[in-house]
Biopython code that builds the backbone (N, CA, C, O; Angstrom):
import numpy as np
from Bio.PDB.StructureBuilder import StructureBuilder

atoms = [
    (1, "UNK", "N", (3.661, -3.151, 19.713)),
    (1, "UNK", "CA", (2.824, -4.225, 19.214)),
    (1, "UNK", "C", (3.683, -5.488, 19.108)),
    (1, "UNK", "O", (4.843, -5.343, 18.721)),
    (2, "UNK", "N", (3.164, -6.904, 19.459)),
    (2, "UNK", "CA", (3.623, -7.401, 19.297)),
    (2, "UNK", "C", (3.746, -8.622, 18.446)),
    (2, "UNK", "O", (4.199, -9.739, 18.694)),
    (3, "UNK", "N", (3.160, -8.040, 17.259)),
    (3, "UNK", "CA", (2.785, -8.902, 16.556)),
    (3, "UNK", "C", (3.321, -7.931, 14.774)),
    (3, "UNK", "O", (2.746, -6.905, 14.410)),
    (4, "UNK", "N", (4.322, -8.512, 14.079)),
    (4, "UNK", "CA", (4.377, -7.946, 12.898)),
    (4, "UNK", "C", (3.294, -7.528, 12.054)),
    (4, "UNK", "O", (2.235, -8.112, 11.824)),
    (5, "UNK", "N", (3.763, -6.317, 11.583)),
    (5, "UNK", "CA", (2.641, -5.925, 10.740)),
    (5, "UNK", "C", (3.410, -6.269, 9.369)),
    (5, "UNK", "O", (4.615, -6.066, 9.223)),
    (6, "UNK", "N", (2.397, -6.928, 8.178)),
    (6, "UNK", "CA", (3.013, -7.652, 7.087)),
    (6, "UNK", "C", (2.558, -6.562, 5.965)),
    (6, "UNK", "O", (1.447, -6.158, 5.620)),
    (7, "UNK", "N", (3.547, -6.334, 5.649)),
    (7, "UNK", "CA", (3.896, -5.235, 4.183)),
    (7, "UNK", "C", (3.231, -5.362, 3.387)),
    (7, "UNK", "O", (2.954, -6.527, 3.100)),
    (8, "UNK", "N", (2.680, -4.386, 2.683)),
    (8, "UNK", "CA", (1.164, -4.772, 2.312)),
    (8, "UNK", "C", (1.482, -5.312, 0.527)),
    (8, "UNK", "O", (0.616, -5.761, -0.224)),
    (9, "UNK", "N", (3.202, -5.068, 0.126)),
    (9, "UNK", "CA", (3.553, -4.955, -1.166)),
    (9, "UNK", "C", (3.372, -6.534, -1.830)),
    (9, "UNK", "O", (3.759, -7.562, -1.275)),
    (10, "UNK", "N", (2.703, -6.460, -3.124)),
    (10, "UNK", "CA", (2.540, -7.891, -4.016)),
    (10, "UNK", "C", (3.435, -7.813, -5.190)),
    (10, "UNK", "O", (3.112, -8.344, -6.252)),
    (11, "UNK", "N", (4.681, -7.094, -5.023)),
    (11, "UNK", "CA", (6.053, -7.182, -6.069)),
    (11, "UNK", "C", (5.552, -6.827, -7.351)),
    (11, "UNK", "O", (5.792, -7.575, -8.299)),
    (12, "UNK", "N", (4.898, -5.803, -7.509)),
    (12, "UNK", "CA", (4.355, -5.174, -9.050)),
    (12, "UNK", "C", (5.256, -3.803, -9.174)),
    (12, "UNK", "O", (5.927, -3.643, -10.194)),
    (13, "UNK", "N", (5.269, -2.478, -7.772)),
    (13, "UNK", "CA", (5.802, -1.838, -7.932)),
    (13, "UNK", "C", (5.570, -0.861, -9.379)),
    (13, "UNK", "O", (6.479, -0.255, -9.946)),
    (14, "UNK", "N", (4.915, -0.870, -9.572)),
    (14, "UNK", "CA", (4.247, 0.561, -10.747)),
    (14, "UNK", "C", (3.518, 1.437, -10.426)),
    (14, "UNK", "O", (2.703, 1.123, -9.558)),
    (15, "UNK", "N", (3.478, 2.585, -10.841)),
    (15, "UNK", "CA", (2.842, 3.233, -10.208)),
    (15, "UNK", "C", (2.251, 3.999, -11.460)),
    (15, "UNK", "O", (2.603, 4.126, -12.633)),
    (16, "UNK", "N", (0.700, 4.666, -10.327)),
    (16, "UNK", "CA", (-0.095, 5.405, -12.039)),
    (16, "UNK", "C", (0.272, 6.893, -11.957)),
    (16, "UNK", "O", (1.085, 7.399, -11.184)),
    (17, "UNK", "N", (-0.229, 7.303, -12.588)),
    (17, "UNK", "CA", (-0.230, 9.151, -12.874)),
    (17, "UNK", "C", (-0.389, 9.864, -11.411)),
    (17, "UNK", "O", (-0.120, 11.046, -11.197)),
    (18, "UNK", "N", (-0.902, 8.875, -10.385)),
    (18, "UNK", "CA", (-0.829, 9.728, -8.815)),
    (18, "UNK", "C", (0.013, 9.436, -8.156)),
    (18, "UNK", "O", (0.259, 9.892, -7.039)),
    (19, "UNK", "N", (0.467, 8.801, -8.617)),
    (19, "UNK", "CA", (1.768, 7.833, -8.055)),
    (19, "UNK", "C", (1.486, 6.933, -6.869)),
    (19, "UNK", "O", (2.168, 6.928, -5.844)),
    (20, "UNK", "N", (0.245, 6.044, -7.132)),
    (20, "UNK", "CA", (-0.116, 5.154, -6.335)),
    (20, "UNK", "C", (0.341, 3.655, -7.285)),
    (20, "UNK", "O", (0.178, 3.311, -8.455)),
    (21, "UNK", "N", (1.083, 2.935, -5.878)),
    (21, "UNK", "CA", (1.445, 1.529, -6.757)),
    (21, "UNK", "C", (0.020, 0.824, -7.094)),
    (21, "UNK", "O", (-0.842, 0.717, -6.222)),
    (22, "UNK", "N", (-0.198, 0.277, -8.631)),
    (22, "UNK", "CA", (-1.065, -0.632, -8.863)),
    (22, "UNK", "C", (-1.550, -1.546, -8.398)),
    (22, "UNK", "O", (-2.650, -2.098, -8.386)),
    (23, "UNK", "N", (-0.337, -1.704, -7.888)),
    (23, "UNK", "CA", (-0.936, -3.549, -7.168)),
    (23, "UNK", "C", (-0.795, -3.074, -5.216)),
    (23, "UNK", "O", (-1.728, -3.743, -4.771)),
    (24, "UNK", "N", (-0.323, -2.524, -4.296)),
    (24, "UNK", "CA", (-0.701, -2.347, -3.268)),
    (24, "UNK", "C", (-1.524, -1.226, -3.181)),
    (24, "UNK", "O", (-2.399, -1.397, -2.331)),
    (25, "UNK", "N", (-1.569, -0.308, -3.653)),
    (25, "UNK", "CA", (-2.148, 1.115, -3.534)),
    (25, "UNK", "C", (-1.576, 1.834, -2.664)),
    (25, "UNK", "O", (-2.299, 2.645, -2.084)),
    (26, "UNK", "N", (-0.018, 1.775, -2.266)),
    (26, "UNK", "CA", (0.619, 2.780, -1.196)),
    (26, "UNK", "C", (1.063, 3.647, -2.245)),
    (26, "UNK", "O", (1.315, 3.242, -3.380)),
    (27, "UNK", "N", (1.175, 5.021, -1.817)),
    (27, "UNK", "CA", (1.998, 5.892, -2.641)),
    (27, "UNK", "C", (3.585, 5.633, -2.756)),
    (27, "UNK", "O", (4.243, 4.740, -2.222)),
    (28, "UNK", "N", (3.868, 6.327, -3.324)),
    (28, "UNK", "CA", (5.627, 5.845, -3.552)),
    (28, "UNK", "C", (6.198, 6.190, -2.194)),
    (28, "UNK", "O", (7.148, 5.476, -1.874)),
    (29, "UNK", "N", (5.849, 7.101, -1.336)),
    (29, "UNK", "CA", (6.885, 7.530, -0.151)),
    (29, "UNK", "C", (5.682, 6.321, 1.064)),
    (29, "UNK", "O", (6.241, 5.400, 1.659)),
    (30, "UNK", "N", (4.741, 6.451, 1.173)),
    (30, "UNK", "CA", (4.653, 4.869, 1.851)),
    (30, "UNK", "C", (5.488, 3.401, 2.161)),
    (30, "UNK", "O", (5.938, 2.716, 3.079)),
    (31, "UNK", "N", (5.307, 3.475, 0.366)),
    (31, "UNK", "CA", (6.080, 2.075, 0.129)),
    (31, "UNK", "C", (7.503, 2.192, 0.242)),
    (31, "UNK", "O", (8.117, 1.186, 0.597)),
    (32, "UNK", "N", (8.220, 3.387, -0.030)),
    (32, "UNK", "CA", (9.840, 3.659, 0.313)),
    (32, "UNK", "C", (10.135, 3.751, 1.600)),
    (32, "UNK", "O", (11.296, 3.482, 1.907)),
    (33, "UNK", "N", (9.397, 4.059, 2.436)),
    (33, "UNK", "CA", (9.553, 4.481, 4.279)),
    (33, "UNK", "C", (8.822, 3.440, 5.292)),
    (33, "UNK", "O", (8.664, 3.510, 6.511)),
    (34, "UNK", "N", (8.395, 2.352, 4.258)),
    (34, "UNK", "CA", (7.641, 1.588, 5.003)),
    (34, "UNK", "C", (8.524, 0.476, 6.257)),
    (34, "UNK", "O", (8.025, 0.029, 7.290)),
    (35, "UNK", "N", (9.823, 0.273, 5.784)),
    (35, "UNK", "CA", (10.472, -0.081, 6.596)),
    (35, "UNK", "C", (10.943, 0.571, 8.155)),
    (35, "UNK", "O", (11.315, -0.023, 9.167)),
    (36, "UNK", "N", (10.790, 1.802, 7.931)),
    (36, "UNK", "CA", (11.363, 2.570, 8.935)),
    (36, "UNK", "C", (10.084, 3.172, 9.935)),
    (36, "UNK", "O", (10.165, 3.935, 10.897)),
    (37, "UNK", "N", (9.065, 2.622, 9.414)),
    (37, "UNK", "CA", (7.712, 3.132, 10.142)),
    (37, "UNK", "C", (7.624, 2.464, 11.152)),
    (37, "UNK", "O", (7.857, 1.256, 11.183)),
    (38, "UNK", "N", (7.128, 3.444, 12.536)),
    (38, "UNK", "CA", (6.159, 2.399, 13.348)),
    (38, "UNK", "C", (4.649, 2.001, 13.392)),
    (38, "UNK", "O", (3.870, 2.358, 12.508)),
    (39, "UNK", "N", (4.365, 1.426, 14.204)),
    (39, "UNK", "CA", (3.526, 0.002, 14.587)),
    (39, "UNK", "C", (2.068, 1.290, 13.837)),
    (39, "UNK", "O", (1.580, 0.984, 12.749)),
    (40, "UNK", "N", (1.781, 2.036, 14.249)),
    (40, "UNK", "CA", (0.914, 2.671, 14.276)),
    (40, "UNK", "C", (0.752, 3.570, 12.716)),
    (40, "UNK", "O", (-0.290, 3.837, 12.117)),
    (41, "UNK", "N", (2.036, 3.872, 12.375)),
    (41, "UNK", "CA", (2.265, 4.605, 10.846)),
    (41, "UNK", "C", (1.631, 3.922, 10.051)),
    (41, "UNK", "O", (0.766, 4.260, 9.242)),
    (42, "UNK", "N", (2.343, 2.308, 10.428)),
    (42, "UNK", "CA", (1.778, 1.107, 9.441)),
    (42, "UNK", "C", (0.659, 0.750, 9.238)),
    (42, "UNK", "O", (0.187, 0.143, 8.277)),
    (43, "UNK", "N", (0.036, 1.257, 10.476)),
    (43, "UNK", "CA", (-2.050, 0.658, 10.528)),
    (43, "UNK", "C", (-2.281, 1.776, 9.910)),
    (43, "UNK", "O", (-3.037, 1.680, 8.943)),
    (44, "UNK", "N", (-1.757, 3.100, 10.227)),
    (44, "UNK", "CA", (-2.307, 4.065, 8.818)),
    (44, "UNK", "C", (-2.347, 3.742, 7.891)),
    (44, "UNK", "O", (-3.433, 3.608, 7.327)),
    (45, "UNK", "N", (-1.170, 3.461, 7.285)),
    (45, "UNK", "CA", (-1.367, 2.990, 5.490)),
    (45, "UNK", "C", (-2.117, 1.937, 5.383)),
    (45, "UNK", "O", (-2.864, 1.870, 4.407)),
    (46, "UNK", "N", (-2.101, 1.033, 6.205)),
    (46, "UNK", "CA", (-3.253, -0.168, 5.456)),
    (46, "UNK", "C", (-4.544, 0.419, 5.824)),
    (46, "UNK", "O", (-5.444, 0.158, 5.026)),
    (47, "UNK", "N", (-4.798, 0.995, 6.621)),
    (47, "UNK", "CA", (-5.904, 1.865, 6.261)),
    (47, "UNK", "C", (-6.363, 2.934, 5.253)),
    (47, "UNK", "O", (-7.551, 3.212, 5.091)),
    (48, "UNK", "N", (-5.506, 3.426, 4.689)),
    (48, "UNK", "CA", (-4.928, 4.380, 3.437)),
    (48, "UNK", "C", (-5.773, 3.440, 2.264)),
    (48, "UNK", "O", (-6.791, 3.617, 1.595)),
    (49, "UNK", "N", (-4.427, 1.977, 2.450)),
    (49, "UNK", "CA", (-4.452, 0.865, 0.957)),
    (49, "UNK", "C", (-6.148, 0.438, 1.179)),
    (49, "UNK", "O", (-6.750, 0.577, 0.115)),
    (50, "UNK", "N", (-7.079, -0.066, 2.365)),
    (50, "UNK", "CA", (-8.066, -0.118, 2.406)),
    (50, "UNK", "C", (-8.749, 1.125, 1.698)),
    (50, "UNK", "O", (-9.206, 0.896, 0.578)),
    (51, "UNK", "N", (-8.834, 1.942, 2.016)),
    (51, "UNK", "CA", (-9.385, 3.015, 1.057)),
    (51, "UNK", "C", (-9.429, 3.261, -0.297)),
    (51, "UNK", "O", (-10.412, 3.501, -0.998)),
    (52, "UNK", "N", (-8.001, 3.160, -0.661)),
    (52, "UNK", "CA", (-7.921, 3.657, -1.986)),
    (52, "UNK", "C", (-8.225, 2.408, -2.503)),
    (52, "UNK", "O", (-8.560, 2.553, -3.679)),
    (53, "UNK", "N", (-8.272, 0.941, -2.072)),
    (53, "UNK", "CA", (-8.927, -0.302, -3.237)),
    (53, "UNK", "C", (-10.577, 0.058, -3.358)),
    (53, "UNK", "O", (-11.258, -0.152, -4.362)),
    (54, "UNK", "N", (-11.054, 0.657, -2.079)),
    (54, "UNK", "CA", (-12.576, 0.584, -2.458)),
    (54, "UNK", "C", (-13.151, 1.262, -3.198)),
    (54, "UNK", "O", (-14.222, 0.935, -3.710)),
    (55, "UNK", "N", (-12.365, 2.690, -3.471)),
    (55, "UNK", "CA", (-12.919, 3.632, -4.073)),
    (55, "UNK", "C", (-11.858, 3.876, -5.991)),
    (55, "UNK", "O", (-12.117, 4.669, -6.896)),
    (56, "UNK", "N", (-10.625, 2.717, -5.898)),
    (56, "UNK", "CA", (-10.290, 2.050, -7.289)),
    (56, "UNK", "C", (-11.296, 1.588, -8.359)),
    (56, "UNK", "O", (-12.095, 0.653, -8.297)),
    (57, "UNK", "N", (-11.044, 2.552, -9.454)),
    (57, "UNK", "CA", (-11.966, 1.723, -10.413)),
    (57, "UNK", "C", (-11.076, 1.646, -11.462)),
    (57, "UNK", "O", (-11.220, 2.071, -12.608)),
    (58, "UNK", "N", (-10.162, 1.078, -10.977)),
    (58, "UNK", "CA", (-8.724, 0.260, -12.074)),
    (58, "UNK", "C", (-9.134, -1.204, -11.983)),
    (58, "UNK", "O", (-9.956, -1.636, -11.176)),
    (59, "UNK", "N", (-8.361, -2.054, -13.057)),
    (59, "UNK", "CA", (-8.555, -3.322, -13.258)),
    (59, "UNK", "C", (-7.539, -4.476, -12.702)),
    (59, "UNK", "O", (-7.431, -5.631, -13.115)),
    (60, "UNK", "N", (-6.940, -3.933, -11.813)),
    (60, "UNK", "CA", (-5.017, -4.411, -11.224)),
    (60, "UNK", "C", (-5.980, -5.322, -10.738)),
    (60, "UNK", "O", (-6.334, -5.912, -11.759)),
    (61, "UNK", "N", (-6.783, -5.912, -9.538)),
    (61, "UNK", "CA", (-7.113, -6.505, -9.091)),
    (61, "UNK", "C", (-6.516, -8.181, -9.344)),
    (61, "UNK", "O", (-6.173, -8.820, -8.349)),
    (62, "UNK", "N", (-6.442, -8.717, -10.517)),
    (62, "UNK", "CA", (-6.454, -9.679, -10.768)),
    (62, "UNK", "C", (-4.684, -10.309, -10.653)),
    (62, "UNK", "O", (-4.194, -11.435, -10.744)),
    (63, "UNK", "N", (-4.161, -9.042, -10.432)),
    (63, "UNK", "CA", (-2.426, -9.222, -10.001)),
    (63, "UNK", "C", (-2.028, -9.392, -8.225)),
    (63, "UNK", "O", (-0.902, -9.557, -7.754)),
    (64, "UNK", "N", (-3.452, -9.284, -7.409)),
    (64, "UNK", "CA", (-3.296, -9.224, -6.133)),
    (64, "UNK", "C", (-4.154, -10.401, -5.463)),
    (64, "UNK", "O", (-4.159, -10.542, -4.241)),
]
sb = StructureBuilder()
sb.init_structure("model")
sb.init_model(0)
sb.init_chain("A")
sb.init_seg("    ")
for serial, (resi, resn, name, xyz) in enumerate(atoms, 1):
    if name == "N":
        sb.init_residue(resn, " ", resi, " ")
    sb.init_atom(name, np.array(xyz, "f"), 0.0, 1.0, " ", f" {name:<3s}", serial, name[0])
structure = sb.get_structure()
């Protein structure tokens, strides 16, 4: 691909009882391996972080 894929992280870094970060919604081994992923790993997880915001009924929203 030739076009960067942009890290989906908004520098909150907390995570809840599933161990999904609050403010991106990647799990902790997402957001730790996200550097080393390719082009295609990466459209997984933002497809992942798409998911888990729609079906979030937390209040983080207002930090993103």
């Amino acid at each position: 691909m030739s076009e960067k894929i942009k890290n989906p992280c908004v520098d909150i870094c907390q995570y809840d009882e599933n161990q999904i970060c609050i403010g991106c919604k990647r799990t902790k081994t997402e957001a730790k391996t996200w550097w080393r992923l390719i082009d295609e790993e990466k459209l997984q997880i933002i497809e992942n972080v798409k998911k888990r915001k729609s079906e979030s009924t937390d209040y983080y929203g207002h930090y993103v």
